[in-house]
N, C-alpha and C positions, 0 to 999 in steps of 0.2 A: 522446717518441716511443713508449713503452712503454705510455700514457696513451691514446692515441691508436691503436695497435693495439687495446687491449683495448675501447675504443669500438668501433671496428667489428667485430673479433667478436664483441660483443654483439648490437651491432647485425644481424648480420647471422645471430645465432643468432635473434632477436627475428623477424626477416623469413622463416625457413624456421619456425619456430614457428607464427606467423600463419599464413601459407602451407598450413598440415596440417590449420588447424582451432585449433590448443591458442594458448589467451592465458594465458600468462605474468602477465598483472597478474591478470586476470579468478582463474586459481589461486591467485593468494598470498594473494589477497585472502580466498578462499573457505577456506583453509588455517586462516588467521586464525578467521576467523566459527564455523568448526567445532569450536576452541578455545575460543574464547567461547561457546560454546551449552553444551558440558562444564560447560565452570568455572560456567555455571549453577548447575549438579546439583550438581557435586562442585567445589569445595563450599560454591557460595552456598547454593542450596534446603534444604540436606543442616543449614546452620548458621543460616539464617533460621527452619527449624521447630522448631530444637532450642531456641532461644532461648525461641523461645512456649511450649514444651509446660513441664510440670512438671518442677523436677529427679531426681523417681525416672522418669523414660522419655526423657531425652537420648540415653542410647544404643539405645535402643528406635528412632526418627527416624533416629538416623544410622541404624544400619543397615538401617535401611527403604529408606531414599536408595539405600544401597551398594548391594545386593544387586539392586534395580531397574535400576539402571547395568549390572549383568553379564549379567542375568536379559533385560533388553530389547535389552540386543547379541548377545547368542545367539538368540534370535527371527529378530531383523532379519537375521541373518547364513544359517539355516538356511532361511526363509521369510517374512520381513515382506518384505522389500526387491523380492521377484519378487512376492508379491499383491497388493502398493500399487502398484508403478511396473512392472510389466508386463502384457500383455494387454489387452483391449477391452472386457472386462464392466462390466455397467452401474454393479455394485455394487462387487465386486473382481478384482483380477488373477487370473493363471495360477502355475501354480510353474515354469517356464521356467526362469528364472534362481536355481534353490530351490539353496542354498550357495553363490552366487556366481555357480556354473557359468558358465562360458564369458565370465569376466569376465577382461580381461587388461588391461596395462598402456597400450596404445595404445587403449584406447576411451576415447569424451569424450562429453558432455554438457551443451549442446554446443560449449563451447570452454573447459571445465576437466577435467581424467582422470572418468572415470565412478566411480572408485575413492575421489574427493574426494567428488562428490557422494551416493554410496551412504555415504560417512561422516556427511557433515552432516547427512542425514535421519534416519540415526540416531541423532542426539541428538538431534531431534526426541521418535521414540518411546521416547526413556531420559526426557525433562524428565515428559512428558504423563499418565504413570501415577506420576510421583512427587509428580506436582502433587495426586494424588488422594488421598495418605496423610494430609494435613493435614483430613482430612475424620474419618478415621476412630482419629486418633494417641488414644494411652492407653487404647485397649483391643482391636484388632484382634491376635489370635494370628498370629504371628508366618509359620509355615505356611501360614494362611491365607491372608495376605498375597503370600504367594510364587504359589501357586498362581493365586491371582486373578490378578494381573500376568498369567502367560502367557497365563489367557482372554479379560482385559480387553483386552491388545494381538489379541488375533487377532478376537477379533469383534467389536470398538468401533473400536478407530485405527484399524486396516489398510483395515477399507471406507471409514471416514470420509477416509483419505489417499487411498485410491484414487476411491475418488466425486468431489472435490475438485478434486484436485493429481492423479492420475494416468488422465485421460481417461474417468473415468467420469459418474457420470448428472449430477453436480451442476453437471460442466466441460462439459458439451456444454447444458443450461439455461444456461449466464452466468452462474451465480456466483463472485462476487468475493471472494476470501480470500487475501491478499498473503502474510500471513505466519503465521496461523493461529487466526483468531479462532473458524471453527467445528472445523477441525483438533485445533486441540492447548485451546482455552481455554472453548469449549460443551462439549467432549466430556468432560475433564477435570472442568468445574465440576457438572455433568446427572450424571457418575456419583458425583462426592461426593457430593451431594445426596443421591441414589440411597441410597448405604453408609450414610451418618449414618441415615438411618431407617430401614435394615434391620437394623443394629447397636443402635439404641436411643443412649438419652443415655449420657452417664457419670457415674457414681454422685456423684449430689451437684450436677447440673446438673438446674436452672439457680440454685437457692438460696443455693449455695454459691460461693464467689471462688474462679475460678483463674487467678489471670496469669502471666503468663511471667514464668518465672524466671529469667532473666540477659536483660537489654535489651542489654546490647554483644553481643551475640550475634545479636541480631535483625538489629541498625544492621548489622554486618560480609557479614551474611548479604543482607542488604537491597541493601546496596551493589555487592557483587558480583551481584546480577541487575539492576542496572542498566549494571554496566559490560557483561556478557556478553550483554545485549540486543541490544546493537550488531551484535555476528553477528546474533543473531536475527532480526531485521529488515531490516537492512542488506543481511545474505548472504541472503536470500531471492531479493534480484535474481537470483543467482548468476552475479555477475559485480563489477566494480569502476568501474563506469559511472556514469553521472551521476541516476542512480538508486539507486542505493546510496546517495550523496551526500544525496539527496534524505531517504533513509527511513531515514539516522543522525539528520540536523537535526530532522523532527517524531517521532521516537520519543523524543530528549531534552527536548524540547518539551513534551509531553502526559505525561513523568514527572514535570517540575519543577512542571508546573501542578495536576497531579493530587496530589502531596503536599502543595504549601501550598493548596489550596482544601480536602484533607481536615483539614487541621490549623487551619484559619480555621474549621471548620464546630463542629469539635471544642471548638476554644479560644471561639466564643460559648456554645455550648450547655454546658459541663461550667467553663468557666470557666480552665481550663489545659491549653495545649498537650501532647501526650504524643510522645516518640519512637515510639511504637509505631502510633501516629496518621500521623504522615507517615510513616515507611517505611511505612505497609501502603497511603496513597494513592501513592503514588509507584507499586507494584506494579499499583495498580488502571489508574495513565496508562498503564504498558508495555502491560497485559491490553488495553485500546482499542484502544489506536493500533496494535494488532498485525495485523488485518485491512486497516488502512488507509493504512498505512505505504508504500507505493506507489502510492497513489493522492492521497495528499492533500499540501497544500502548507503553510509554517507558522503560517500564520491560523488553518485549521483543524483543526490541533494543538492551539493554542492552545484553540480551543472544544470540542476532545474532551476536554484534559485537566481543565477543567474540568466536566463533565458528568461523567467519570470520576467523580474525588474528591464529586461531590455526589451523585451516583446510585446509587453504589458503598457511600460511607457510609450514607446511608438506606436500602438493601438489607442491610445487614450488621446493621443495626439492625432491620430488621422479624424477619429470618433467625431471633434469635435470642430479641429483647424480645417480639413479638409471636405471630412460630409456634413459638417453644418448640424450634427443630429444633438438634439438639445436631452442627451442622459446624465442629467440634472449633479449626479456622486459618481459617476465613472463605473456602473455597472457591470454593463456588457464588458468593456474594452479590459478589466480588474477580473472580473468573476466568468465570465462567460468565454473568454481569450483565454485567460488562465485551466480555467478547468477543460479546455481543447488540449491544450499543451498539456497539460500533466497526461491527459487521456494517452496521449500519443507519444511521451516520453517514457512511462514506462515500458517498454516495447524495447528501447533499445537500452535502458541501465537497469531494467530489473531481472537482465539474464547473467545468472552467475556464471563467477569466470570473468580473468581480467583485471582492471584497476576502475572506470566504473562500473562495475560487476560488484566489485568486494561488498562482502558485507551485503548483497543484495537477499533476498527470498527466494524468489525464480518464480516463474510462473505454475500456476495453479494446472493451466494446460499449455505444452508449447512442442507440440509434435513438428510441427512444422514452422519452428524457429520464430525469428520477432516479425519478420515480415508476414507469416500468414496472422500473429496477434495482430498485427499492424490495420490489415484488410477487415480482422473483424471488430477494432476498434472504430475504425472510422463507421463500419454500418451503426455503431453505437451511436455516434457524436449525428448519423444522417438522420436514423428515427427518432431520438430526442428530440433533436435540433428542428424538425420539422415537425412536428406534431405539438412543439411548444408554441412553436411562434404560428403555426392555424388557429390550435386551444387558444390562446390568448389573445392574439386579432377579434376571434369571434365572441368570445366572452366580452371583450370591452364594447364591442358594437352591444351585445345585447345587454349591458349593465349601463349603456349609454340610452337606450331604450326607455328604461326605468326611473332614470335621474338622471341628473347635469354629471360627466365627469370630469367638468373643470369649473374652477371658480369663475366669479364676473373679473372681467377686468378690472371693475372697483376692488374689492375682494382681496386683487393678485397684486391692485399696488397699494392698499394698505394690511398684508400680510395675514396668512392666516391664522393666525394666533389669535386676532382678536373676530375676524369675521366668520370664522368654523368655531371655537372655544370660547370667546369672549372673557378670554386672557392672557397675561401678558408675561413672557419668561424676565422680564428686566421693567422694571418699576423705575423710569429717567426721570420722573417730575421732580 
């Protein structure tokens, strides 16, 4: 009997729920994904880069991570959150809602609290500028570091979120960006680029060998932004719908294929597979299939993950063998290559119909088939891609302005760990 009451008070909490607007699954679910999108940062990203870099700047990485986590929820709290997702401008919002203002417990968006989804976005702009430190790890001042964040999120993400994702010039052209390939993985990857050459190499690149020094560290770190992807992708529907469903299966899809096609590429050419090989293609399936994850179906998953790991690898390899450009975790050539490709592959496997069709979404508009998506993806990838890498040139001249944005050479060869922290992740005495 007891059993049976509590069924229909549920029930019938479930049905005044509905009834308001608020889904109940649609939130847990988003609750979830908001959790996973953290536990990216903190502290997959946070222990995936500390792995790579050298052991005198482990804690140099972390606290890059950490401090980005705090640095970019105070932003988003004070004013990212009202210039990305409020107002009509072409480019960004209004400060309307600047500290929250007039945010209360009964508003929704639109059938999860408004309060969830001003969360999840936030980890958005915590993952997006920490993804950019792997560009610049073992020798950016620490200060400086700090200070870019706050420029970097206000005049690179927040237009780019509001252009996009919040009704401005890129959402009323039709461009298609599910879960953040020009967003969070052009923008990210355009200003690495950026930093690496305005920062210069680091001393002893490219002649010199620096691998990562602890590989469990990579693999742990690696692992956790695949499990935490799942929000990422997933909760972008924001909801718990059959869409969601959809954009867990090929975002698992295009990481499992994206690591073993980079570790197949690896293991003919060098002759031995590497850990450090497949997790970093694994990274390169998630960076793809992250624009197309709601639109594609797992055929062509299948065929992004693969392109990932091949296009991704031979980008990382020109990045570095070829132009000599010292992006220190493979940003651009990982995050900024990848999130072009996924941009441009949905186009041709997210049109249903066919065998990479199955299972697809379809496009949201496609009157004039994938080639005209095609024409207005690329003006995507043109004014991102360009307004990042101006934004960011000029931000680092004038954050160079302010402070040093590189350490001394002393500094660079006795590690930043102890010369920015004055401490040490490994205690050898």
């Amino acid at each position: 009997m007891f059993k049976k009451l509590l069924f229909i008070t549920l029930g019938l909490f479930s049905i005044s729920a509905s009834a308001e607007g608020l889904d109940t699954g649609d939130t847990a679910w988003m609750l979830t994904s908001t959790a996973l999108v953290l536990f990216m940062t903190l502290p997959g990203l946070a222990l995936f880069y500390a792995g790579l870099v050298r052991s005198k700047n482990v804690v140099s990485v972390l606290m890059q991570c950490f401090a980005i986590a705090c640095i970019a929820s105070i932003v988003w709290v004070v004013y990212g959150y009202s210039l990305a997702f409020k107002g009509d401008g072409a480019f960004i919002g209004d400060l309307s809602a600047a500290f929250l203002t007039g945010l209360t417990v009964n508003d929704l968006a639109p059938t999860i609290p408004e309060s969830v989804f001003v969360m999840f976005q936030m980890t958005f702009a915590i993952i997006t500028p920490a993804l950019v430190v792997g560009a610049f790890a073992e020798r950016m001042k620490f200060s400086a570091m700090c200070l870019f964040t706050v420029l970097w999120l206000t005049f690179v993400y927040l237009p780019a979120c509001h252009m996009v994702w919040g009704g401005g010039l890129l959402g009323t052209w039709g461009v298609m960006d599910f879960a953040g390939g020009l967003v969070v993985h052009l923008t990210c990857g355009v200003g690495a680029l950026v930093a690496a050459l305005v920062l210069g190499k680091r001393k002893g690149f490219p002649g010199s060998a620096m691998p990562p020094h602890n590989r469990s560290l990579v693999v742990m770190g690696a692992a956790m932004l695949w499990v935490g992807w799942f929000g990422f992708n997933a909760g972008s529907s924001v909801g718990s719908g059959e869409a969601a469903g959809m954009a867990m299966l090929v975002t698992h899809i295009s990481a499992a294929v994206g690591a073993f096609t980079w570790m197949a590429i690896e293991w003919i050419k060098q002759g031995k597979p590497t850990v450090v090989g497949i997790a970093t293609g694994m990274v390169a399936g998630l960076a793809t299939i992250t624009p197309a994850a709601g639109t594609v179906g797992p055929q062509g998953a299948l065929l992004i993950g693969f392109l990932a790991g091949t296009v991704c690898y031979f980008a990382t390899q020109a990045i570095k063998g070829i132009f000599k450009i010292d992006d220190s975790l493979d940003v651009f050539p990982v995050h900024g290559v990848g999130g072009m490709l996924g941009i441009i592959m949905l186009c041709f496997v997210g049109v249903q119909g066919g065998f990479l069709g199955s299972g697809a979404g379809g496009f949201a508009i496609s009157e004039g088939g994938p080639m005209a998506q095609l024409v207005i993806q690329l003006k995507g990838i043109l004014v991102i891609g360009l307004w990042t890498a101006v934004a960011s040139w000029v931000i680092l001249k004038l954050v160079g302005l302010v402070t040093d944005l590189r350490v001394s050479e002393e500094s660079e060869n006795e590690g930043l760990d102890v010369t920015e922290h004055e401490e040490r992740s490994y205690d050898l005495s």
